[in-house]
BAFIKOL-296556 format. One record per residue (C-alpha): y, x, z; residue in three letters. Coordinates in Angstrom, 1 decimal. Each point is the difference from the previous one (the first is absolute). Last residue first. Example, Ala and Ser with C-alpha at 12.3 -4.5 7.8 and 13.67 -1.06 7.14 Angstrom:
REC	Y	X	Z	resn
REC	-1.1	13.7	7.1	Ser .
REC	-3.4	-1.4	0.7	Ala .
END
This chain:
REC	Y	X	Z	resn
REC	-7.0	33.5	47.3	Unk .
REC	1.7	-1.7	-3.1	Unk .
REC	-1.4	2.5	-2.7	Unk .
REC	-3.5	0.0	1.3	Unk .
REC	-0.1	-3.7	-0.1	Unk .
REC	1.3	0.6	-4.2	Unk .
REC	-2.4	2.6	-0.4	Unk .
REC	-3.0	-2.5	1.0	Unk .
REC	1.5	-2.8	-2.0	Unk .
REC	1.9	-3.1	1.5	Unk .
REC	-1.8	-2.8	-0.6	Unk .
REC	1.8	-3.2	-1.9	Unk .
REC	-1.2	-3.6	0.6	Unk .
REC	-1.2	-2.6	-2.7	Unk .
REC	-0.2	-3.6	-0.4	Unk .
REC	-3.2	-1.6	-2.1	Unk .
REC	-0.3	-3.8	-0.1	Unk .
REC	-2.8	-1.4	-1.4	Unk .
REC	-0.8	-3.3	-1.7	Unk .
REC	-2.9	-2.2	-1.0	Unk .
REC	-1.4	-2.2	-2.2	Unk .
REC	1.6	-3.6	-1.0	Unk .
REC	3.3	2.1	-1.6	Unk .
REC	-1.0	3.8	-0.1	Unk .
REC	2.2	2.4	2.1	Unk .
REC	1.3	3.3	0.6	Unk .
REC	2.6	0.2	2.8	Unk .
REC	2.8	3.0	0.6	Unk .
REC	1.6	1.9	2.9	Unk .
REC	0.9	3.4	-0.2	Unk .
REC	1.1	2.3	3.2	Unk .
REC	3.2	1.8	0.8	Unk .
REC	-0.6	-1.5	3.6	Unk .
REC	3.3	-2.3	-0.6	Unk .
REC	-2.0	-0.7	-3.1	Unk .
REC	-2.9	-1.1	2.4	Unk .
REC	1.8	-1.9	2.5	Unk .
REC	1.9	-1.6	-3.3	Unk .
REC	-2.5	-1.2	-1.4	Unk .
REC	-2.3	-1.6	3.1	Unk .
REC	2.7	-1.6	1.0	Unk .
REC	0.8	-1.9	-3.2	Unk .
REC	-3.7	-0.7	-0.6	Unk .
REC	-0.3	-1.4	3.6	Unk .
REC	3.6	-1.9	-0.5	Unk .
REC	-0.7	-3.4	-1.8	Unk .
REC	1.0	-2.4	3.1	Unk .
REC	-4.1	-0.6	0.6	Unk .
REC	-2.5	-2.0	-2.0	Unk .
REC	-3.8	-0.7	-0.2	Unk .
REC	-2.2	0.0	-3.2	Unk .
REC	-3.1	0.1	2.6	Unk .
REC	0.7	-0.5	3.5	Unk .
REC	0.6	3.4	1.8	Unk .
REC	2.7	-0.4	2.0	Unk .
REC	1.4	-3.3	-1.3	Unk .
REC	2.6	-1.9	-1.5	Unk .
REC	0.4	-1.4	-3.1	Unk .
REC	2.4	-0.3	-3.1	Unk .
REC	-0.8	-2.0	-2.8	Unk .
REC	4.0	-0.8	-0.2	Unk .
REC	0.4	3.5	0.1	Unk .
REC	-1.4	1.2	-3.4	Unk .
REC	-3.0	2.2	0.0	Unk .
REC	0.8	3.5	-1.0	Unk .
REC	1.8	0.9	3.3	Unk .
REC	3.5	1.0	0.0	Unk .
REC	1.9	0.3	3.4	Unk .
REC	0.9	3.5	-0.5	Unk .
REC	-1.1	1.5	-3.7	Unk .
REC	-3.6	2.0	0.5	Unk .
REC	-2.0	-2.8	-2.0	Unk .
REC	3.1	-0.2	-2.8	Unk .
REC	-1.1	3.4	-1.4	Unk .
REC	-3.6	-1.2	-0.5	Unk .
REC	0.9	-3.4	-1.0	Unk .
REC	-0.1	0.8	-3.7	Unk .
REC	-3.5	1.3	0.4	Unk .
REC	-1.5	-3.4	1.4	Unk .
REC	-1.4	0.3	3.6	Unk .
REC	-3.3	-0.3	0.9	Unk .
REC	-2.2	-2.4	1.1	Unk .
REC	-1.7	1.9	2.5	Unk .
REC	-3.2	2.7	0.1	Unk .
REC	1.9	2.6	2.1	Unk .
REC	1.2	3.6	-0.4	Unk .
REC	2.5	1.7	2.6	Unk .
REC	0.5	3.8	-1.0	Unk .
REC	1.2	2.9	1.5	Unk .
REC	1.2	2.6	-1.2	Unk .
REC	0.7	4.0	1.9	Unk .
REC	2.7	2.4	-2.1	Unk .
REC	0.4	3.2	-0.7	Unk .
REC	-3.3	1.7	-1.5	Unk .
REC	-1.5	-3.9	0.1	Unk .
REC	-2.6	-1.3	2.7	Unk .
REC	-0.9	-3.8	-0.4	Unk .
REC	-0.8	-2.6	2.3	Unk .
REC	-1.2	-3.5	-0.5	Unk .
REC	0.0	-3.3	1.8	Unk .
REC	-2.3	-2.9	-1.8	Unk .
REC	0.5	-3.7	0.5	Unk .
REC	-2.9	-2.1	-1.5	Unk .
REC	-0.4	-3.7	-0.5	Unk .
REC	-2.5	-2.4	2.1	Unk .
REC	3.3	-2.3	0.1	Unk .
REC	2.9	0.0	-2.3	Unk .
REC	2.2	3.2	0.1	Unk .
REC	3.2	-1.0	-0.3	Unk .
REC	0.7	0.3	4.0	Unk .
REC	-2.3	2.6	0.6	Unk .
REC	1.7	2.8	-2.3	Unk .
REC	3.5	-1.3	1.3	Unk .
REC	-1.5	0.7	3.1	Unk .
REC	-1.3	3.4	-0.8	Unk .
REC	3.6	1.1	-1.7	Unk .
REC	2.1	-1.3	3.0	Unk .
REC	-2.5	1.8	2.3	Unk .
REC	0.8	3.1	-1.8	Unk .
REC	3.3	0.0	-0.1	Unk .
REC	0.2	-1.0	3.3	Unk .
REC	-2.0	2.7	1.2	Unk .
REC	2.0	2.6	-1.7	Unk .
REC	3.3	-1.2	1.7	Unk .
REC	-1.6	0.2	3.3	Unk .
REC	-1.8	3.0	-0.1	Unk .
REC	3.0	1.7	-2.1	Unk .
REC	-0.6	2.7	-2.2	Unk .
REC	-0.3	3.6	-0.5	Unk .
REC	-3.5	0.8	-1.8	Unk .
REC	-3.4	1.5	1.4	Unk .
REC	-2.7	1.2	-2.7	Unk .
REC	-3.0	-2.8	-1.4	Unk .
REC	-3.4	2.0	-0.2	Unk .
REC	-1.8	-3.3	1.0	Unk .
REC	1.1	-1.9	-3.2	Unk .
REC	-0.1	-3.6	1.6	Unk .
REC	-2.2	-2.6	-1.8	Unk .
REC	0.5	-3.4	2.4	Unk .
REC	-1.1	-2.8	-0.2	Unk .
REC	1.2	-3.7	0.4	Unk .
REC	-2.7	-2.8	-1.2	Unk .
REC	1.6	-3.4	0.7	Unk .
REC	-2.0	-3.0	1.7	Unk .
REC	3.5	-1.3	0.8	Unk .
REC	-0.4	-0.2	3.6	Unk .
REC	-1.5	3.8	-0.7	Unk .
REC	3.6	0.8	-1.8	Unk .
REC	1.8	-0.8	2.9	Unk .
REC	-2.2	1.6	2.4	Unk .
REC	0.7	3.6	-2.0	Unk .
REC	3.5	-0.2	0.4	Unk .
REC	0.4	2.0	3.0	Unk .
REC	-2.8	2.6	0.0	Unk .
REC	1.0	0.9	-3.7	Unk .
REC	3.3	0.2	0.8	Unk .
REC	-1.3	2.7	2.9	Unk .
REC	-2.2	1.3	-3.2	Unk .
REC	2.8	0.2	-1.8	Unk .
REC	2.3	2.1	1.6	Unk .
REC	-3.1	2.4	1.1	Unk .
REC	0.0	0.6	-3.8	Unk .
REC	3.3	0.7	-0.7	Unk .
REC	0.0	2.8	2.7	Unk .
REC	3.8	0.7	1.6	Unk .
REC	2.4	2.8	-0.2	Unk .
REC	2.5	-1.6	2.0	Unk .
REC	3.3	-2.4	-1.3	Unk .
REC	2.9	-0.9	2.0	Unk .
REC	1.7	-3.1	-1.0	Unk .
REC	2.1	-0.2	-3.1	Unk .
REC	3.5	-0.6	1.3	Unk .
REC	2.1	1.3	-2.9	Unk .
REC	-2.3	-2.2	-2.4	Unk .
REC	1.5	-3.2	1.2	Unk .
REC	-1.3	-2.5	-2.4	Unk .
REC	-3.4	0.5	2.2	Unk .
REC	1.4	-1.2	3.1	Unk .
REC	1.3	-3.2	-1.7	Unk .
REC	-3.4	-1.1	-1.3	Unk .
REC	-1.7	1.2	3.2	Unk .
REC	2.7	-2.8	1.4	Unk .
REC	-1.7	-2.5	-2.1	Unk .
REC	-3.5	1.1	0.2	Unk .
REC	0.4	-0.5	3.3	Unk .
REC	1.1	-2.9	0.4	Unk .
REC	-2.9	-1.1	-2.3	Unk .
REC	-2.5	1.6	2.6	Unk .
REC	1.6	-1.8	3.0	Unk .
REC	-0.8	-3.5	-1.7	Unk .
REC	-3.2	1.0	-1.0	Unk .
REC	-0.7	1.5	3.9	Unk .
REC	1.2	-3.9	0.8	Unk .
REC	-2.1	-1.4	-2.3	Unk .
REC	-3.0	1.5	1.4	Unk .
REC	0.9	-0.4	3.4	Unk .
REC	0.1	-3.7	-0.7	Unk .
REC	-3.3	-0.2	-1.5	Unk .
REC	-1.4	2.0	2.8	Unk .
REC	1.6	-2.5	2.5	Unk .
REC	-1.3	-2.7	-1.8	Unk .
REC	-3.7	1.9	-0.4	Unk .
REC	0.1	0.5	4.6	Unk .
REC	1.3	-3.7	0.1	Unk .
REC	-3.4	-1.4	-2.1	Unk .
REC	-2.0	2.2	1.9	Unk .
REC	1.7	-1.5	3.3	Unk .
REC	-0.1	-3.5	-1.0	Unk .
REC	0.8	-1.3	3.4	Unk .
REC	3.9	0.3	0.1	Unk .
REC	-0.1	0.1	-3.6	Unk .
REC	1.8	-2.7	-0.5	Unk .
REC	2.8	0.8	2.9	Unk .
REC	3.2	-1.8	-1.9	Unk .
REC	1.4	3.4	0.5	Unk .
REC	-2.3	2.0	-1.8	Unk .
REC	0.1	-2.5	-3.0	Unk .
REC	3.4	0.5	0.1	Unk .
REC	-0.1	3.7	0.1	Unk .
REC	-2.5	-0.4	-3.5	Unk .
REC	2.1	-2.0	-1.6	Unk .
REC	3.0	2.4	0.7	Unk .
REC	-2.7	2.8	-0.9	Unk .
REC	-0.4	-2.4	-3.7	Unk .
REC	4.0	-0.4	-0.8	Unk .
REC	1.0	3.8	1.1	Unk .
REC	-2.9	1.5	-2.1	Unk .
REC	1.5	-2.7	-2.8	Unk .
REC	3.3	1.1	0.1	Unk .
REC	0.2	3.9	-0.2	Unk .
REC	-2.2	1.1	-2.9	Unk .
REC	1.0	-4.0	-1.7	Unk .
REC	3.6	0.1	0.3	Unk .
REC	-0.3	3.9	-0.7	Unk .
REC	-2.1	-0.7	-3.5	Unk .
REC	3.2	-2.4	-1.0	Unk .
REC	2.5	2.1	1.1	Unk .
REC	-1.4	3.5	-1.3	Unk .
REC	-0.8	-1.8	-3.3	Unk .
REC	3.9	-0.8	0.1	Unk .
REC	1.2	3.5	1.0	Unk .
REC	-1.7	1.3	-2.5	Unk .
REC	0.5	-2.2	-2.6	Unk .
REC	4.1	1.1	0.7	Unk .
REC	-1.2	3.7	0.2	Unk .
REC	-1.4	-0.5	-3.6	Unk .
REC	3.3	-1.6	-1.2	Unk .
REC	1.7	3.2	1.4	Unk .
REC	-2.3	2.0	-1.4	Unk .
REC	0.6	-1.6	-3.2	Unk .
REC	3.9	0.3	0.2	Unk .
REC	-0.5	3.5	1.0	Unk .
REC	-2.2	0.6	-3.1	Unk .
REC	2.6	-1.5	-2.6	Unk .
REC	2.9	1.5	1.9	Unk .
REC	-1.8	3.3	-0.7	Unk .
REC	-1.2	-0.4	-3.9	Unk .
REC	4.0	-1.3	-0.4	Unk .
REC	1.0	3.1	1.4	Unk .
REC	-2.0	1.6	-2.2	Unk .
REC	0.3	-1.3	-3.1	Unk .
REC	3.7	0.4	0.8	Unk .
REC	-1.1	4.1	0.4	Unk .
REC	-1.9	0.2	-3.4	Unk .
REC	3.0	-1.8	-1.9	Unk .
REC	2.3	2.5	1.4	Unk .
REC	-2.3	2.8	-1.1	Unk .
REC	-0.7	-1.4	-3.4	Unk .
REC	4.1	-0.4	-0.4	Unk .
REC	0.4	3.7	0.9	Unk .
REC	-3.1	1.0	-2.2	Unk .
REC	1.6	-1.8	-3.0	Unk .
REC	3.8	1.3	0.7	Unk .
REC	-1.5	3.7	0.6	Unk .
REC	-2.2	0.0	-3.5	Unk .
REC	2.5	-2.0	-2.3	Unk .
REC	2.8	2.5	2.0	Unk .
REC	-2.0	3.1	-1.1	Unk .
REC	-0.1	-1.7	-3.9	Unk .
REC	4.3	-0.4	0.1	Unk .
REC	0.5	3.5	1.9	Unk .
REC	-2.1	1.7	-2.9	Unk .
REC	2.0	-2.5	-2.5	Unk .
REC	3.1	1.4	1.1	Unk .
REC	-1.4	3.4	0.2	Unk .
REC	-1.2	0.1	-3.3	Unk .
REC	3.6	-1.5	-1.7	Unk .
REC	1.7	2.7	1.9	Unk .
REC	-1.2	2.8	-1.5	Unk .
REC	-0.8	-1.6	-3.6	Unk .
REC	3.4	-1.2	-0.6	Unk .
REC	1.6	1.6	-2.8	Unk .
REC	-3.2	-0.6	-1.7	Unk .
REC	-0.8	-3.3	0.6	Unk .
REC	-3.3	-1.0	1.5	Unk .
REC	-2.9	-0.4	-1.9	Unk .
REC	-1.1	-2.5	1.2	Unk .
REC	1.3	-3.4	0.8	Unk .
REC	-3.3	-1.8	-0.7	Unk .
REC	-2.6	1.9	1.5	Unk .
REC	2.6	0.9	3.2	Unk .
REC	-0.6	-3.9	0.7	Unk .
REC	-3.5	0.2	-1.1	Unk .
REC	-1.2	2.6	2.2	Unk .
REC	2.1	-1.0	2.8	Unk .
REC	-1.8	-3.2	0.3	Unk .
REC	-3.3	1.4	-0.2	Unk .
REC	1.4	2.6	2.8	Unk .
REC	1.2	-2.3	2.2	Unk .
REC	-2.7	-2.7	-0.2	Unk .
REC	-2.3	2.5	0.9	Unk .
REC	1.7	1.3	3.1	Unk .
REC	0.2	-3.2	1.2	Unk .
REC	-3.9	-1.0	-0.8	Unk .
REC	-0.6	3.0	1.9	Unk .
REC	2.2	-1.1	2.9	Unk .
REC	-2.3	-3.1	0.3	Unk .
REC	0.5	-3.0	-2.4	Unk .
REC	1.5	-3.9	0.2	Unk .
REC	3.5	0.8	2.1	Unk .
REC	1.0	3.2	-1.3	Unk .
REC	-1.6	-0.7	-3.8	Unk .
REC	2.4	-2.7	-0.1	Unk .
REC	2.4	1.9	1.2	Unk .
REC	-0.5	2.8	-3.2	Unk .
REC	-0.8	-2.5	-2.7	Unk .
REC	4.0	-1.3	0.8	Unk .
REC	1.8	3.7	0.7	Unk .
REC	-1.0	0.3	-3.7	Unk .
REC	2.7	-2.4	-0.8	Unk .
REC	2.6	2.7	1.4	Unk .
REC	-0.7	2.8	-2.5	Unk .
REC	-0.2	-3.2	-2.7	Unk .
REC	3.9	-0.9	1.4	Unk .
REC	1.1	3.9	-0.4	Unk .
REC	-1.0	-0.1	-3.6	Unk .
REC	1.3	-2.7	-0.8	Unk .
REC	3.3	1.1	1.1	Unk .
REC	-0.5	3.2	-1.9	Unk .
REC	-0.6	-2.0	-3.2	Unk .
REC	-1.1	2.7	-2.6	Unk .
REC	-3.2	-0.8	0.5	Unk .
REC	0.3	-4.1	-1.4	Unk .
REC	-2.5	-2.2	1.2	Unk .
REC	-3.4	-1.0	-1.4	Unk .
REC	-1.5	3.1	1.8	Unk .
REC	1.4	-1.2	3.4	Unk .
REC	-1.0	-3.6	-0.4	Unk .
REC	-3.7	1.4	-0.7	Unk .
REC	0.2	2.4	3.1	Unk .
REC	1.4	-3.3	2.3	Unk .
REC	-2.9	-1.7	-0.9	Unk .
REC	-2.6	2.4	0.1	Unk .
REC	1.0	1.3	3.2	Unk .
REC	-0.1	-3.6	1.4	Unk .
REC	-3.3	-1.1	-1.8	Unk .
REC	-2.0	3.1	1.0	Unk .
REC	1.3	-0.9	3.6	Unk .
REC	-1.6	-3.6	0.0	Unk .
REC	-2.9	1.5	-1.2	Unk .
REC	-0.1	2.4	2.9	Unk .
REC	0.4	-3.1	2.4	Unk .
REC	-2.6	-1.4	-1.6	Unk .
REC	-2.4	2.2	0.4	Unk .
REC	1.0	0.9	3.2	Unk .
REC	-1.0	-3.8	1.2	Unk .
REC	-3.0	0.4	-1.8	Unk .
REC	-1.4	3.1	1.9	Unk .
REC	1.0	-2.0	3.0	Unk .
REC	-2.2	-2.7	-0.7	Unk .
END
């Protein structure tokens, strides 16, 4: 398409010099005024080339429209050769400076229009933003509220006053919603904290692979009340690297849930390790439903989630169940702020895996610091 566009636009420039070349050569030579009007036509094939072609196409221009102009008033006159070939030497280096000078201009107003373009898109994407964070909120923060009021009421009304299994899985219930509620908080000001990458937290050299196995230890009930195989392949030669416990652990367990959560049941979850020359991966894989490759970017966006929001659900583990949209996000930037990569594979109605990576420092390096 764009090949056809400069096709044209060339075509349109044959038809400029052309045009003003054959008036030229139908008109009279002697005519100096004449002559000094075709010497400023030329200026006409040389803009358009400014705004339609690159510099080359400029440069081009100029010289094909020099050589016919000086074509058709050549030779020069006698008792003026001197001055004639500078004249016209000044007249073919301003075609060239005049053209780029316009192409320049033209470049830097496509580029400020480029740039108001993209803020005014970002600042219609902030604006869905802040609505799909208002709409998923209302539901994150108002229906925990709405079922432990239930609940406190039903406490107060003294139902279960001698149910006591039936009291014991109430209050479970309710503590459950309550650590949900408490967990999205979180998330929110973890959100915050990790904007602020002047206040990283302090960062140890830390195994990967013990990491994961705590994770491992927390999550794995979860995926057992969902008849859901989660294994582990850990690469046992895996060296120390500086990270956070805390902000390592979340990462992970924010990539293992998500891993249960669209999972369907009797699936597979699989956490691997991998040893690079300067850099330690992990990956996340599960059997789920995937995630279609133009979402891939969008997945790590805050508040997006690939399901639209008016199907939104809650739940801790619940198949297809939502949250405020800000695991992904999270996950992102702890790792880029740990000069990591963080990127998902996936196959629509099979499976997807997350891989992040971690920098190691190398032996020469540690030696270096000490």
């Amino acid at each position: 398409m764009k090949s056809k566009k400069v096709t044209t636009d060339f075509f349109i420039l044959i038809i400029f010099i052309a045009a003003i070349t054959l008036w030229h050569y139908l008109s009279s030579g002697d005519n100096v005024f004449l002559q000094g009007v075709f010497r400023k036509l030329y200026y006409i094939p040389i803009i358009y080339a400014a705004f339609k072609l690159g510099p080359l196409g400029v440069a081009a221009t100029a010289f094909i429209s020099s050589f016919f102009y000086m074509l058709r008033i050549w030779p020069p006159p006698q008792q003026l050769v001197t001055s004639w070939i500078l004249d016209n030497a000044l007249e073919i280096i301003l075609y060239i400076i005049v053209g780029l000078t316009v192409h320049i201009l033209v470049q830097l107003e496509n580029r400020g229009q480029a740039a108001l373009v993209k803020a005014h898109q970002d600042l219609l994407k902030k604006e869905q933003m802040k609505s799909k964070f208002i709409s998923i909120a209302s539901h994150e923060f108002r229906t925990p509220l709405t079922v432990l009021n239930g609940y406190i009421s039903l406490f107060e009304l003294g139902l279960f006053k001698d149910k006591e299994g039936e009291f014991k899985q109430k209050c479970g219930k309710a503590k459950e919603i309550i650590n949900r509620y408490l967990q999205t908080i979180d998330n929110v000001l973890d959100m915050v904290k990790t904007e602020q990458k002047d206040k990283l937290e302090k960062r140890d050299e830390l195994n990967l692979n013990e990491l994961i196995k705590e994770v491992y230890g927390d999550l794995e009930i979860f995926a057992q009340k969902r008849k859901q195989t989660l294994v582990m392949e850990l690469d046992q030669n895996l060296p120390l690297a500086k990270m956070n416990k805390r902000e390592m652990n979340q990462v992970i367990t924010n990539l293992v849930m998500n891993a249960i959560k669209f999972t369907p049941d009797e699936g597979k979850i699989t956490i691997r390790t991998k040893t690079f020359p300067d850099k330690i991966q992990a990956e996340i894989a599960d059997t789920g439903i995937g995630i279609p490759e133009n979402e891939f970017e969008n997945i790590f966006e805050s508040f997006y989630e690939v399901k639209s929001d008016d199907q939104h659900s809650s739940g801790t583990f619940e198949f297809k169940s939502g949250s405020l949209g800000l695991g992904l996000t999270l996950v992102k930037k702890i790792i880029e702020n740990n000069n990591g990569k963080v990127w998902v594979e996936s196959v629509v109605g099979k499976s997807s895996t997350f891989y992040f990576t971690v920098p190691v420092e190398k032996p020469e390096e540690k030696h270096e610091s000490v």
